[in-house]
C-alpha positions in Angstrom: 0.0 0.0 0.0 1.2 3.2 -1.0 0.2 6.6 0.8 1.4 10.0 -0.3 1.0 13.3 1.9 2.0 16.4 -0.3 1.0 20.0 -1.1 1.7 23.8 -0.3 -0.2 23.4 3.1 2.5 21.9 5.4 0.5 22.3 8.9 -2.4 20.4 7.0 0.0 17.5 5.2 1.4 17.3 9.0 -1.1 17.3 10.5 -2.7 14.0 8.4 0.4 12.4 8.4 0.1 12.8 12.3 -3.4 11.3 12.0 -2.0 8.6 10.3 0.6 7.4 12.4 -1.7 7.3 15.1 -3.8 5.0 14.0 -0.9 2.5 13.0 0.2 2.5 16.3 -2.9 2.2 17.8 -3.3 -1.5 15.9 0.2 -2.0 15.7 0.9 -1.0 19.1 5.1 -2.5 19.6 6.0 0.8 17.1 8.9 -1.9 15.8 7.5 -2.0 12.4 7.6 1.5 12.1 10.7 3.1 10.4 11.5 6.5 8.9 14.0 7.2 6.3 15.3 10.9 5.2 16.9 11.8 2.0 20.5 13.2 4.3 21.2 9.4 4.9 19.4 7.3 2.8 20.6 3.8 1.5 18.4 2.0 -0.7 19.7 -1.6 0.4 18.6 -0.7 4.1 15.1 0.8 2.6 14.9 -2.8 1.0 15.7 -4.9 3.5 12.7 -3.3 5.8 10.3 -4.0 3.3 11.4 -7.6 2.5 12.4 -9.1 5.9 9.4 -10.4 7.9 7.8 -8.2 10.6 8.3 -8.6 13.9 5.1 -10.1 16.4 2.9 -10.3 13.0 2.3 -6.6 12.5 2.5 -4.8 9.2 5.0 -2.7 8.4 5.4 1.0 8.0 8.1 2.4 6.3 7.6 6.7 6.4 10.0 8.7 3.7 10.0 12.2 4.2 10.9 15.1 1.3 12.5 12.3 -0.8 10.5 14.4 -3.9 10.9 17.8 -2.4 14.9 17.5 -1.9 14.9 15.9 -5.6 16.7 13.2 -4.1 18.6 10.9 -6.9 17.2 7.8 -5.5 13.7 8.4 -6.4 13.5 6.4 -9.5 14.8 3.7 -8.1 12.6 3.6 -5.2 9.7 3.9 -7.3 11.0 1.3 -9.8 11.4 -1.5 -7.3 8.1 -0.7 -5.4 6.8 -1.1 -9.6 8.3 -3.9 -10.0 7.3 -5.7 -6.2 3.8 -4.3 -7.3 3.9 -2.5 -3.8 1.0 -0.6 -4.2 -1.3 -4.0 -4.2 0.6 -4.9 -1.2 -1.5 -4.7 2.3 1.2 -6.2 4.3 3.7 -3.5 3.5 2.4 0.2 4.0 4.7 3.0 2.5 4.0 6.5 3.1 5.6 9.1 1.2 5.1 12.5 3.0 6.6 15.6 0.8 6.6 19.2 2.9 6.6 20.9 -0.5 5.9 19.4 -3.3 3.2 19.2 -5.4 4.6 18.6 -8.7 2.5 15.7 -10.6 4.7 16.3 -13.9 7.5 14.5 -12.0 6.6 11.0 -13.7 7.5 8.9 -11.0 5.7 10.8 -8.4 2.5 10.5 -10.8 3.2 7.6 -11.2 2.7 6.6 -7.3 -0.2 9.1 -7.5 -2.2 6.7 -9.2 -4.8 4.1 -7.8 -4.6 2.0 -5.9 -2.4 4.5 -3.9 -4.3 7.2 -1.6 -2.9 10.6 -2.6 -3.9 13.4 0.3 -3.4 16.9 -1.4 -3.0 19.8 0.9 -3.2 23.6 -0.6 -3.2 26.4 1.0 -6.0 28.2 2.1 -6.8 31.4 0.8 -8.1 34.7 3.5 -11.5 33.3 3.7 -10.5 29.4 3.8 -7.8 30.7 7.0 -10.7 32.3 8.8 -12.5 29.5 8.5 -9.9 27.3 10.2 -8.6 29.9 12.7 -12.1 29.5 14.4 -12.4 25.8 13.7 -9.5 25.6 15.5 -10.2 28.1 18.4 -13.6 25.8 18.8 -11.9 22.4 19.0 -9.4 24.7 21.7 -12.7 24.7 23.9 -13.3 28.8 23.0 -15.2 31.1 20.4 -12.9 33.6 18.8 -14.4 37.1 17.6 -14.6 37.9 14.2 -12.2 40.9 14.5 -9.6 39.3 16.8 -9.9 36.2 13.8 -8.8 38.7 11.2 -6.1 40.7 13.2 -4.5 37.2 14.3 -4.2 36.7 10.4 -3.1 40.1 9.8 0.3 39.8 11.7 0.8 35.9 11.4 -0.5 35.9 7.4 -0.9 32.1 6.6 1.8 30.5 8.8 -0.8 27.8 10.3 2.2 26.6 13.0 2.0 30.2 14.2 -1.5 30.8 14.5 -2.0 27.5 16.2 0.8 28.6 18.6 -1.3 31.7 19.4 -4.6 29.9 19.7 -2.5 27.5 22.6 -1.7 30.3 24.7 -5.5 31.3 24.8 -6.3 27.9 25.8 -3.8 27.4 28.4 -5.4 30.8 29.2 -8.6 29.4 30.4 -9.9 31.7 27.9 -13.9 31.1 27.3 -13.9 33.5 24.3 -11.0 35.7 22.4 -11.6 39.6 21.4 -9.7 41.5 19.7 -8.6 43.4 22.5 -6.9 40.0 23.4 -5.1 39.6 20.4 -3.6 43.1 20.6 -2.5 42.1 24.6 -0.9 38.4 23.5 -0.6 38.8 20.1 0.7 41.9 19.0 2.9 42.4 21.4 6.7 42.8 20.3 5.0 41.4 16.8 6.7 43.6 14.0 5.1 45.3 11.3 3.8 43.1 8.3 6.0 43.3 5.5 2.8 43.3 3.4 1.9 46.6 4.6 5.7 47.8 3.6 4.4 46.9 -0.6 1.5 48.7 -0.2 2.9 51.8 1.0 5.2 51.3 -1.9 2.0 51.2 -4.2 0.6 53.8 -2.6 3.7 55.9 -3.7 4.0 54.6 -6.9 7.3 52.5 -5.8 6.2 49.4 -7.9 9.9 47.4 -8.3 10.2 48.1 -4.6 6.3 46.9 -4.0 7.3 43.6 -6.5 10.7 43.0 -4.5 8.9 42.9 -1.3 5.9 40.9 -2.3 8.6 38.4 -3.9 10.0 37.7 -0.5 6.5 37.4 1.0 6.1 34.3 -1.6 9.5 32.5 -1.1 8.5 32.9 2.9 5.7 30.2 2.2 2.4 33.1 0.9 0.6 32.3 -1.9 -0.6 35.0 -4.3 -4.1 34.5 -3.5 -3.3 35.3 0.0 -1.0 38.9 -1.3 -4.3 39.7 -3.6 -6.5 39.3 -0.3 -4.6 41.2 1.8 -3.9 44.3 -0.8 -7.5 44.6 -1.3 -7.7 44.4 2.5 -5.0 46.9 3.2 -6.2 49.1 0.5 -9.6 49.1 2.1 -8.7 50.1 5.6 -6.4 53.0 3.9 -9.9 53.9 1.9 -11.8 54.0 5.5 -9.5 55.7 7.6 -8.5 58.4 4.9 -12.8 59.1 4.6 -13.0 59.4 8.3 -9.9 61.8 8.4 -11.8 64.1 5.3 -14.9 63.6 7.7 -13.4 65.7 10.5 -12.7 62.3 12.5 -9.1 62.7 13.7 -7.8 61.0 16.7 -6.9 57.6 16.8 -9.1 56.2 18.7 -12.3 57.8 17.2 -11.2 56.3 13.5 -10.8 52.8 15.0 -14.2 52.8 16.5 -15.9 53.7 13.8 -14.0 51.9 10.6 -13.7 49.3 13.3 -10.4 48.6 12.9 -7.5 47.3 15.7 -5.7 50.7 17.4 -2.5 49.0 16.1 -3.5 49.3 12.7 -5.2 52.6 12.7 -1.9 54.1 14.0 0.6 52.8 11.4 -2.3 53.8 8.4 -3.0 57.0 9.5 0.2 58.7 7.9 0.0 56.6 4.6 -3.7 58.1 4.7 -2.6 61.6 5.3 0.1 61.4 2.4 -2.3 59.6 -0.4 -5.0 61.0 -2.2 -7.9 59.6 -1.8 -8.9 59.2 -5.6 -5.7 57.1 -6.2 -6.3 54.8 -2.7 -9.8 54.3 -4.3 -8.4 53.3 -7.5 -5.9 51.3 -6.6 -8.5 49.2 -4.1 -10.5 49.3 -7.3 -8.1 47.7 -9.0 -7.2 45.1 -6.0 -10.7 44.1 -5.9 -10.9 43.4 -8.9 -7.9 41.0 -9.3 -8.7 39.3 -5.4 -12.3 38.3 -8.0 -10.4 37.2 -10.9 -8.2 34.5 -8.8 -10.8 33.3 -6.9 -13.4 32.8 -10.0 -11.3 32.9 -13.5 -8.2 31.1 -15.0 -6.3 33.7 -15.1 -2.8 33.2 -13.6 -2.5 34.6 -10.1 1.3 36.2 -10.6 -0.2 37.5 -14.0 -2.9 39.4 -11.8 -0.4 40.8 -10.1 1.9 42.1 -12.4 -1.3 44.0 -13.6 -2.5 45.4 -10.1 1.1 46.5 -9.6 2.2 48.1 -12.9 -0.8 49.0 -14.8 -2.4 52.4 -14.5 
């Protein structure tokens, strides 16, 4: 039996191979037919004794590689030629679990290949804004407390999609005792020491028509691990907080606190908008929201190419 844990959702891929393992042990409770082999120190006559030599107290075996795709390791052909030619994948006795941390490339025709029934692939992608709120309180819940809308979105704000660091957050709530999280906690635990989001740095360089500085920036944002979806979201999303503080500041609205209240927005965030506010005009905020809008839309409902969308929210006029 083969089993393959991959995608560009690491906490999720984790998390099921986690799952997983579990319930081996659970049946196979000795944990002697369990081994795990890493591409650093890999040797293809030790992977194939495991598999061959009879398990110990009548369990089936286990046998876990981890990032043997994602490393590009050189031994993958062979591994998935002898598990071919043993017809491995029919095999129940034997259960081999590929987990890739990421990799998600099916063009890589041995990974396809083991892709293919009978195997069970598990994709994990990662979730866009709305798909992340849905899981921050999914996960608050199964914590044992409700989470407010505002404090969900603020958590994302300053931990963007990095799943392992939200569910950090969400621990200290629970160990807490917390019944339910505002967003008044999430400013107290959350924020605290928490630097600017380097997100906010590219669209103040939009703002100011610094678009190979805005590009740089967002390029680092996606070799850290976020997707484009996620920059689209959260440039329409910054864009629209600059919209409503700078209409509240026209309005005759000026201290800090006031704007907050009434866009509803965190303190935190009200402060470090405010000058970007003050410095924009308000017709080019609107238009570049316009335009930010309109590409979040396109990625979530057309084929268009998400970097392709952003080339055009950045560059055209």
């Amino acid at each position: 039996m083969v089993i393959l844990f991959f995608g560009d959702n690491e906490f999720e891929s984790k998390r099921k191979l986690k799952k997983a393992l579990e319930n081996y042990k659970k049946k196979h409770k000795t944990g002697l037919n369990l081994l795990f082999f890493y591409p650093e120190n890999f040797s293809f006559e030790k992977f194939k004794d495991a598999t061959e030599t009879a398990p110990m107290f009548f369990e089936k075996k286990c046998l876990v590689l981890k990032d043997f795709f994602s490393k590009k390791h050189k031994d993958t052909d062979v591994i998935t030629k002898y598990i071919k030619d043993n017809r491995l994948k029919e095999n129940s006795e034997v259960v081999i679990i590929f987990f890739e941390s990421h990799f998600d490339d099916k063009k890589d025709k041995n990974f396809f290949w083991l892709c293919q029934k009978p195997s069970l692939p598990y994709q994990s992608k990662s979730f866009n804004f709305q798909e992340t709120k849905r899981w921050v309180r999914k996960e608050a819940l199964s914590f044992g407390f409700d989470i407010e809308n505002e404090a969900i979105e603020s958590i994302i704000l300053y931990c963007g999609q990095n799943l392992f660091k939200i569910e950090n957050e969400l621990i200290k709530f629970q160990l807490l005792q917390k019944k339910k999280v505002a967003e008044s906690d999430i400013k107290n635990l959350v924020f605290k020491g928490e630097q600017e989001s380097n997100i906010f740095e590219a669209v103040e360089c939009l703002a100011k028509d610094q678009k190979q500085k805005a590009l740089e920036i967002f390029f680092e944002q996606i070799k850290e691990g976020k997707t484009l979806s996620y920059i689209l979201t959260m440039i329409s999303f910054q864009f629209r907080n600059i919209l409503k503080v700078k209409s509240l500041l026209e309005a005759g609205v000026l201290s800090d606190s006031s704007i907050a209240k009434q866009a509803k927005l965190h303190p935190f965030v009200v402060k470090k908008t405010i000058p970007l506010a003050k410095k924009t005009k308000k017709e080019d905020i609107a238009r570049i929201f316009k335009k930010a809008q309109e590409a979040e839309k396109k990625s979530k409902t057309s084929q268009i190419d998400d970097f392709l969308l952003l080339l055009n929210l950045i560059f055209s006029k």
